[in-house]
N, C-alpha and C positions, 0 to 999 in steps of 0.2 A: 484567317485565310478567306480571300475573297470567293465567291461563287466562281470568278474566270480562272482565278489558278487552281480552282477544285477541278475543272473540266480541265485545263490543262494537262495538269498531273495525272488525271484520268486518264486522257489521253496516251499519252506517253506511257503508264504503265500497259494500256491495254497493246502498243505496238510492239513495247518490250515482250511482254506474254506472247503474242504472235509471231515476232520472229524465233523465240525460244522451243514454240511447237513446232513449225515447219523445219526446225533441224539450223536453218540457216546460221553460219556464225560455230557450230559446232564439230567436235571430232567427227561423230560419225557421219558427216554430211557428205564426204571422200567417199564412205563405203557403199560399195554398189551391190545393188540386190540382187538376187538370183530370183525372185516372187515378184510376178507381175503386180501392181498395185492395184489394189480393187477401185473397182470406178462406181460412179455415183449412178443411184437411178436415172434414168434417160428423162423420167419424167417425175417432179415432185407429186404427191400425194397431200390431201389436206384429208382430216381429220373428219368422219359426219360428225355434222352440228346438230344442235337439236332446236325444235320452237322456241322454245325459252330464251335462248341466247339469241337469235332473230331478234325474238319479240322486245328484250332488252336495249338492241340498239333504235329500233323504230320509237320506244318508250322514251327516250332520251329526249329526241326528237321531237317527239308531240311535247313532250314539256315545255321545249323552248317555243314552239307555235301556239300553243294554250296560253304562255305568258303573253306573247307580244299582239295577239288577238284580245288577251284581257286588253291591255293598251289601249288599243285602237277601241273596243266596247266604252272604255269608261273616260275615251275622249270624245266620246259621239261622232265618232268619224265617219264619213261615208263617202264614196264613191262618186255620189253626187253632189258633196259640198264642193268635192275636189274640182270636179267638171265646174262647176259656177265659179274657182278662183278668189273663195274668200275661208281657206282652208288650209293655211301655210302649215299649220302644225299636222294636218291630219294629211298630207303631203307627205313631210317628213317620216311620220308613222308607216306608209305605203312601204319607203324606199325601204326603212327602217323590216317591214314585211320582207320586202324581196331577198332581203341579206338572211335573213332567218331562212325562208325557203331555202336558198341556196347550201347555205350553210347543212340542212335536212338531207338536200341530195348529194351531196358531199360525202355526208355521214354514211345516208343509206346505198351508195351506190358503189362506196370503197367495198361493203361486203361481196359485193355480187361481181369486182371487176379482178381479172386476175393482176390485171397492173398494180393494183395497190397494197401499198402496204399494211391492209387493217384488210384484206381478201381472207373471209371465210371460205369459200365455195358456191357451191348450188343449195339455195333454201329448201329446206324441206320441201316434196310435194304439196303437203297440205295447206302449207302458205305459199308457194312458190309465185303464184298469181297476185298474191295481195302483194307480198313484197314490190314485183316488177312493178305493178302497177300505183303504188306507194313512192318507189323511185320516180319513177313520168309524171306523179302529180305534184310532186315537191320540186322537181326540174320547170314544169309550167309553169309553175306558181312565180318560180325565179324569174324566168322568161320574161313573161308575164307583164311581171312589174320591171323590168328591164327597158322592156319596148316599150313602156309608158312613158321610162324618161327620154328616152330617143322620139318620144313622139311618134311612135309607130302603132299605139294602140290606145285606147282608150283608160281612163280609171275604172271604169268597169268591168272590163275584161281583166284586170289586174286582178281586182276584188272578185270577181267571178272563179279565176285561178284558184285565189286564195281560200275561199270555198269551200271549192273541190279537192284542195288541200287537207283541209277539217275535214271532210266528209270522210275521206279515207281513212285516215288517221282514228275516226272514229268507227269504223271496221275493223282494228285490230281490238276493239274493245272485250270480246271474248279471251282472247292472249296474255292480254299487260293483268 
């Protein structure tokens, strides 16, 4: 059985089970209640989190910017070969940066937003600061190198982002 007809089938049972619970298709679906139905909280509830679980999704994160920073270290890249245009690889490595960034504030930022579906809540007080400001530096960093290939910015402000990307990331070092 292929992986498509596993999801298929999936499917299909999970709508089956669904219409089976909402009564639909059933005898007693005619019978009328005399019990108001209980209605749902007006407002969901999320669960307190704890540092740990925070600190876990920022961990993630730095892993994948400690890999792609090794990279760019151990291809002598810089900022300023890029600016001189004889740095195609160390170019690529940037872009290559940007998408990791983004990818960071993706991650770090689905916690913190109620639209998403990976929404924790409100970070602990204790990090609540690092967090936010963990978000806005892995957002810039995206930016960053964004507007560099728009030509809006320089390779150093990119790498400067980038940075300050590290820098933070290296403030949760108490945490991880």
């Amino acid at each position: 059985m292929t992986g498509w007809t596993r999801a298929l089938l999936g499917a299909a049972l999970l709508v089956a089970v669904s219409a089976g619970c909402s009564g639909e298709g059933s005898a007693g679906a005619d019978v009328a209640s005399s019990e108001a139905p209980e209605s749902a909280p007006a407002t969901e509830t999320v669960a307190e989190t704890t540092v740990d679980q925070w600190a876990s999704i920022v961990a993630g994160q730095r892993h994948a910017v400690d890999e792609m920073n090794a990279d760019w270290e151990d291809a002598t890249c810089s900022a300023t070969a890029i600016a001189m245009g004889d740095a195609p690889d160390c170019e690529a490595y940037l872009i290559a940066m940007g998408y990791t960034a983004e990818t960071a504030a993706v991650a770090i930022g689905g916690a913190i937003n109620p639209d998403s579906d990976t929404y924790l809540g409100d970070p602990p007080a204790e990090i609540a600061d690092l967090y936010e400001s963990t978000f806005e530096a892995a957002d810039a960093a995206s930016v960053a190198v964004s507007d560099w290939e728009n030509e809006a910015a320089t390779p150093m402000d990119a790498t400067r982002a980038w940075d300050d990307l590290l820098t933070k990331f290296a403030e949760w070092e108490p945490y991880l």
